[in-house]
matplotlib code that plots the C-alpha trace (Angstrom):
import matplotlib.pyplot as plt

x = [0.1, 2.0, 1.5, 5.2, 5.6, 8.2, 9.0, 7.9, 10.0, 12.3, 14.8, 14.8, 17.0, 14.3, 11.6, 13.8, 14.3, 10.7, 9.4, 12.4, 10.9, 7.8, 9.1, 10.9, 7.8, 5.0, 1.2, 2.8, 1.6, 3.9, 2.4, 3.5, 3.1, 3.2, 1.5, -1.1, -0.5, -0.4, -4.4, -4.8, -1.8, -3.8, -7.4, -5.1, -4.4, -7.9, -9.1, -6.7, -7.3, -3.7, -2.4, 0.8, 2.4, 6.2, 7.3, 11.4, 13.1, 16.4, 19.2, 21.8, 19.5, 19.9, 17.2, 18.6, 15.4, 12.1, 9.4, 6.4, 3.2, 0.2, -3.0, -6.2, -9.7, -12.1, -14.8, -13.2, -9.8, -7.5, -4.3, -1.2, 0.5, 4.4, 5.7, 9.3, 12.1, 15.0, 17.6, 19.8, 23.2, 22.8, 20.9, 22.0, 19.3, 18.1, 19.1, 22.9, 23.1, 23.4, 22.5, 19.1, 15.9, 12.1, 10.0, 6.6, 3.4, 4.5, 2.0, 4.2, 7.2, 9.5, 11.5, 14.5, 16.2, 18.7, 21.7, 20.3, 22.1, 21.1, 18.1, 17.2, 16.9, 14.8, 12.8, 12.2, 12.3, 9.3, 7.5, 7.5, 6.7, 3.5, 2.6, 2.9, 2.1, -0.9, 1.8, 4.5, 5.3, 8.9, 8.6, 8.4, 8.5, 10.6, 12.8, 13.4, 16.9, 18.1, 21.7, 23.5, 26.9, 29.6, 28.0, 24.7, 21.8, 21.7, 18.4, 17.7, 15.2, 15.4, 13.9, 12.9, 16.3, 18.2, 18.9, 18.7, 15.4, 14.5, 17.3, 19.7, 19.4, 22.2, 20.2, 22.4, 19.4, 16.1, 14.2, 10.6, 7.9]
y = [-14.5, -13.0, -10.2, -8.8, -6.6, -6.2, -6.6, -3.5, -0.4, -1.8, 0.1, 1.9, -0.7, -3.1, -1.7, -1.0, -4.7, -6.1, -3.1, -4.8, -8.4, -7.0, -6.5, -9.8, -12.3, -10.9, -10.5, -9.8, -6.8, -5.2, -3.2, -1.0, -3.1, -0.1, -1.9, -4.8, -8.0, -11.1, -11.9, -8.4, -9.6, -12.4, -10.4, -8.1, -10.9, -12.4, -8.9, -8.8, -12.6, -13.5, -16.7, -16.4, -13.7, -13.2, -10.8, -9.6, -9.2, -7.7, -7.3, -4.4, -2.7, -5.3, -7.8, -11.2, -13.6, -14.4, -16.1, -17.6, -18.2, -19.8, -17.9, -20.2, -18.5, -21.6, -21.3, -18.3, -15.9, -19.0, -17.9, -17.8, -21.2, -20.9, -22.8, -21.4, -20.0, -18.2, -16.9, -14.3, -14.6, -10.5, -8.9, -6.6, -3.9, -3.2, 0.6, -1.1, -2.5, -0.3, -3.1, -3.7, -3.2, -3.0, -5.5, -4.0, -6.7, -10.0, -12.9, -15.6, -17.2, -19.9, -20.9, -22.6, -25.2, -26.5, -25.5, -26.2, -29.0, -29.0, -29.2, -25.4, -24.9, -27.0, -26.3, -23.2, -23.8, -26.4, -23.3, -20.9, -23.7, -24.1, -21.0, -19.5, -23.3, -21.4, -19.1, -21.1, -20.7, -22.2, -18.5, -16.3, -12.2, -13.3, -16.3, -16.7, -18.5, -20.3, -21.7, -23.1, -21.5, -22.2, -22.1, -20.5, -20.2, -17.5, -16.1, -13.9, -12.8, -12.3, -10.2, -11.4, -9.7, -11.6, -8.9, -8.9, -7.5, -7.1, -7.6, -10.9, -12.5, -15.0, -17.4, -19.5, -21.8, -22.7, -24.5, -26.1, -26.6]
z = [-6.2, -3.2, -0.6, -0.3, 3.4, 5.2, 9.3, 11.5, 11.2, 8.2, 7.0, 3.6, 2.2, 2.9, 1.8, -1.7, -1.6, -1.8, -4.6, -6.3, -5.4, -6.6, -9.7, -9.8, -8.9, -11.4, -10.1, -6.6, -4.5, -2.0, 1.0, 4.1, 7.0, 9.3, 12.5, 10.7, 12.8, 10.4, 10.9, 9.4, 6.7, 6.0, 5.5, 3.1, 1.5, 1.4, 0.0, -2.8, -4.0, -2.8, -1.6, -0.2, 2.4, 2.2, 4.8, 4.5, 7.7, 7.9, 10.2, 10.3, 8.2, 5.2, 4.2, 5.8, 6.0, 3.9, 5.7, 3.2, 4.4, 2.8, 3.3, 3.8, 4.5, 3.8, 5.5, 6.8, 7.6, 9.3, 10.9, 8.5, 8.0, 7.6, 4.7, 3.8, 5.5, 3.6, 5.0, 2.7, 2.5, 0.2, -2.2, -4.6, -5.6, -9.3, -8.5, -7.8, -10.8, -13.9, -16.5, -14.5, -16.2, -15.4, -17.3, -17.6, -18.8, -17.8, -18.7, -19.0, -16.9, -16.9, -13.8, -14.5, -11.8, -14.7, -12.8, -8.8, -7.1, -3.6, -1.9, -1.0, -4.7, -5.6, -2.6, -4.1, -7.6, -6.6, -4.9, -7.8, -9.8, -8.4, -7.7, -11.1, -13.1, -14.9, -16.3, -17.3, -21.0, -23.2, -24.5, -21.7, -20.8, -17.7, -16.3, -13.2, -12.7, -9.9, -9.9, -7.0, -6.4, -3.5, -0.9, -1.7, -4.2, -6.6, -7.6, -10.7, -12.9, -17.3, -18.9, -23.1, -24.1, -21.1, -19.3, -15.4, -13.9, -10.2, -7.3, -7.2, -4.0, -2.9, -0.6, 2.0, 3.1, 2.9, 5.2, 3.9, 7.2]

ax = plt.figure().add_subplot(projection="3d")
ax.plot(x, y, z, "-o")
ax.set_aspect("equal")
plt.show()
């Protein structure tokens, strides 16, 4: 579903963070970015049957900003069209956390907006939702919870046994185009 890469020359945090937000959104595929241009992103993308590009950038060596595009290559390659902006307020790592586990074969999600309030959340709730709709089950191998908090949106993913999988990101905005 998404092509997960990171800004040029990220930091090892970074690149920590989206293996971990590999792990969070299922049938994602992370990359090194290294020197590809978005075109090339987007031809990556088109090669692996992927629809979406979220690229992490960071600042101070922390990830601080998600950018989402939407690939489109009918007729043929087009140039990546932004969708989302979501700016990071922190992210705590699965390494960080010592109850964190990996969930291995996921077929099945559920995202859960129950507990969103403002509009960023559901912004993104409304995103996952139709990205993984195919895969939504009221019995899934992992939830994605979104709950909004003072001040911010808290992300985090379940595993079957409810226990945290893949980083928690605490998202202060996010702005649809």
């Amino acid at each position: 579903m998404f092509l997960i890469t990171t800004s040029h020359r990220a930091s090892q945090r970074t690149r920590s963070f989206i293996k971990d937000l590999t792990q969070l959104l299922p049938y994602s595929v992370h990359i090194t970015r290294g020197k590809k241009t978005l075109d090339e992103l987007v031809l990556e993308a088109y090669r692996r049957n992927l629809h979406y590009i979220l690229v992490v950038g960071e600042k101070h060596g922390n990830p601080s900003v998600i950018w989402i595009y939407k690939a489109e290559w009918v007729p043929r390659p087009f140039p990546p069209r932004l969708i989302m902006t979501i700016k990071i307020l922190g992210v705590k790592l699965s390494r960080e956390n010592p109850n964190a586990t990996r969930t291995y074969g996921v077929k099945t999600i559920n995202v859960s907006v129950e507990k969103c309030i403002r509009d960023d959340c559901y912004f993104l709730g409304d995103l996952l939702l139709s990205v993984y709709n195919e895969h939504i089950s009221e019995n899934p191998d992992l939830r994605i919870i979104l709950e909004d908090r003072e001040g911010y949106t808290l992300l985090k993913g379940l595993n079957k046994l409810n226990r945290v999988t893949g980083p928690i990101i605490r998202i202060l905005r996010v702005r649809k185009i």
